[in-house]
C-alpha positions as CSV (number, residue, x, y, z in Angstrom):
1,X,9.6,22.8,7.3
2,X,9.4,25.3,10.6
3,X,10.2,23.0,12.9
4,X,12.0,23.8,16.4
5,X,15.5,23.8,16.9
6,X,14.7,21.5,19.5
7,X,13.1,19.3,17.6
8,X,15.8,19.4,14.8
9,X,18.6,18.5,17.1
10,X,16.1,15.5,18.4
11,X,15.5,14.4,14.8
12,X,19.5,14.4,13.8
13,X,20.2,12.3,17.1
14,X,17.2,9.5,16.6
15,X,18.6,8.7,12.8
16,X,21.7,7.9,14.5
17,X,20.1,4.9,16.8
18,X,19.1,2.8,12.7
19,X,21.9,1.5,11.6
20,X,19.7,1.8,8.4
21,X,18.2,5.1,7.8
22,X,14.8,3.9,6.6
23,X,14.2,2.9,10.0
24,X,13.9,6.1,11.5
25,X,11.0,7.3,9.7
26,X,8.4,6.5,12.4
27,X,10.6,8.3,15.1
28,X,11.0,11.2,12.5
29,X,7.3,11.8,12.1
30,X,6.3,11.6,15.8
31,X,8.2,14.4,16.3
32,X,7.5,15.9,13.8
33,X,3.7,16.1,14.8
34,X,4.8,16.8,18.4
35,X,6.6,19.8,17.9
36,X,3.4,21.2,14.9
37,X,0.5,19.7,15.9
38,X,0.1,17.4,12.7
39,X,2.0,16.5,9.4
40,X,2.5,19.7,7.2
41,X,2.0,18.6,2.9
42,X,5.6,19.0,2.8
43,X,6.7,16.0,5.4
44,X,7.2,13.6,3.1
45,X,9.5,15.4,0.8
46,X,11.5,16.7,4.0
47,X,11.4,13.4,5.6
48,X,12.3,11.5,2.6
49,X,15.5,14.0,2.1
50,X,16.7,13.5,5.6
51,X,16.2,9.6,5.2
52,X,17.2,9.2,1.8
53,X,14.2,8.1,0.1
54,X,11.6,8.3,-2.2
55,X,8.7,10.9,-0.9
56,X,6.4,8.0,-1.6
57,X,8.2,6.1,0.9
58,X,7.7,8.3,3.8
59,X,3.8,9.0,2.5
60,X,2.6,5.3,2.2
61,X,3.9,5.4,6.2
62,X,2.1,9.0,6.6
63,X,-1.5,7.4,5.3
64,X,-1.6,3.9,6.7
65,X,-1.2,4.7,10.5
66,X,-4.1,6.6,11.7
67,X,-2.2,8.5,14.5
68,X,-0.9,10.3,12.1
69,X,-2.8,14.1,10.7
70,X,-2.1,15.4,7.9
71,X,-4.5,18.2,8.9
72,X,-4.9,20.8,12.1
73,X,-6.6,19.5,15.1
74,X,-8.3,21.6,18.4
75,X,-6.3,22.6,21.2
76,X,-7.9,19.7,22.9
77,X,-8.2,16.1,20.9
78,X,-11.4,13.7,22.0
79,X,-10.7,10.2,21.3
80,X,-13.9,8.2,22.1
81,X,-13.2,4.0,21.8
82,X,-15.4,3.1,18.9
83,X,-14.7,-0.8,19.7
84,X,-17.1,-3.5,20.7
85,X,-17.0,-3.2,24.1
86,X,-17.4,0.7,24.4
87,X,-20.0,0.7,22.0
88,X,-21.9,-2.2,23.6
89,X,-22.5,0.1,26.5
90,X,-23.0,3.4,24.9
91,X,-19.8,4.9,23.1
92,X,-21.5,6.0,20.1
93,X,-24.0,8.0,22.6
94,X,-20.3,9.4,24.2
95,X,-19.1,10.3,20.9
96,X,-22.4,12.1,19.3
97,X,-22.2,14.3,22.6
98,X,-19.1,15.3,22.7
99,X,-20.0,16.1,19.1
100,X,-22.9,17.9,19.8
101,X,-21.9,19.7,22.7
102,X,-18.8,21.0,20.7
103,X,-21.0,21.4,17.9
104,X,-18.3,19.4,15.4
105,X,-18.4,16.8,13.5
106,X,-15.9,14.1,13.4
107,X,-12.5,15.1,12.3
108,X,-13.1,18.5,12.3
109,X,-12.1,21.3,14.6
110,X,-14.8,22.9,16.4
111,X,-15.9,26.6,15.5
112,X,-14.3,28.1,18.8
113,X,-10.9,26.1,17.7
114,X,-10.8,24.7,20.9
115,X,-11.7,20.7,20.3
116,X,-11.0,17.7,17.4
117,X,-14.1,14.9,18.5
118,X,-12.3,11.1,16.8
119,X,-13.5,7.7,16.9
120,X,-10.4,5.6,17.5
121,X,-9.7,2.0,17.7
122,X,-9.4,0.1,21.3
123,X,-8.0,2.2,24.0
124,X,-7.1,-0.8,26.1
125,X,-9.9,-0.3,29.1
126,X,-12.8,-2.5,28.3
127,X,-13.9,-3.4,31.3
128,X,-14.3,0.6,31.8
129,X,-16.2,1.0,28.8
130,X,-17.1,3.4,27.1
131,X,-13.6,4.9,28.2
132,X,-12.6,8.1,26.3
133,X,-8.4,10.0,25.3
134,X,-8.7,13.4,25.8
135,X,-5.4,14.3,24.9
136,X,-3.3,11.9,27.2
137,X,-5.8,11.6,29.9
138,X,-7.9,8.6,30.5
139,X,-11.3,8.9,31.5
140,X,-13.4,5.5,32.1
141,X,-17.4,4.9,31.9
142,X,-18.0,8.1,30.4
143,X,-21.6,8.0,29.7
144,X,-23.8,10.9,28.3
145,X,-23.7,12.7,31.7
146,X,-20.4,12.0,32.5
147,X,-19.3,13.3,28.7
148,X,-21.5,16.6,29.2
149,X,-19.8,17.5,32.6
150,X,-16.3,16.9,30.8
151,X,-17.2,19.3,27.8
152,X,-18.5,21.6,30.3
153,X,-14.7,21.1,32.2
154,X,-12.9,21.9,28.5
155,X,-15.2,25.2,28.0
156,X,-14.4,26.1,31.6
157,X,-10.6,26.1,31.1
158,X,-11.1,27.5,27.7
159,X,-12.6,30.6,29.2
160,X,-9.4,31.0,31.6
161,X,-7.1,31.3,29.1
């Protein structure tokens, strides 16, 4: 695994704070996803070397959280709350234009590289529904308009770089 020496030294450190190594694996795969952008095929067999454990161990962890991606993402990453509030008042709407405007599908990075669209589970603002992640930002009652004027803020930046 290419991971940062940075992130090596990090890793070697949080094993230390479990008095049983096990424990560490949560830790261990955060930063791992930090440093690369998602979890590489190989992460449970490196995880589950460092942690003495089975790979299976590390990969049953790996495939029930869904923060966790085994896959690429965008440079940018669009969570829109797929929950009963935001959807009430027009998060699937949200969702299908930041899809459209991207033109992506779910899961899947846009042609340009730049954007990952996701439905996620509560994002803990339902009373300013439909509220949308992009990347650690919060944004609240992002309607259709609001979510076109946001894509149109991403390709902006994009064309700076």
């Amino acid at each position: 695994m290419n991971l940062k020496a940075e992130t090596l030294s990090k890793i070697d450190e949080v094993i230390t704070h479990y008095p049983v190594k096990r424990s560490a694996t949560l830790p261990l795969l955060h930063l791992i996803q930090e440093d690369i952008g998602h979890l590489p095929a190989d992460t449970s067999e490196w995880v589950a070397a460092k942690l003495e454990l089975e790979p299976i161990n590390v990969l049953e962890v790996i495939t029930f959280y869904p923060m966790f991606r085994q896959k690429p993402i965008g440079r940018r990453h669009i969570k829109v709350c797929r929950t009963l509030s935001c959807a009430l008042v027009g998060g699937y709407k949200t969702c299908a234009t930041f899809e459209a405007e991207f033109k992506t599908h779910l899961g899947e990075v846009s042609p340009d590289g730049e954007v990952t669209v996701d439905f996620v589970e509560c994002l803990a603002s339902c009373g300013t529904a439909p509220v949308v992640l992009i990347d650690d930002e919060l944004h609240e009652k992002v309607d259709v308009a609001k979510a076109k004027q946001l894509s149109d803020q991403i390709k902006a930046e994009a064309k700076k770089r």
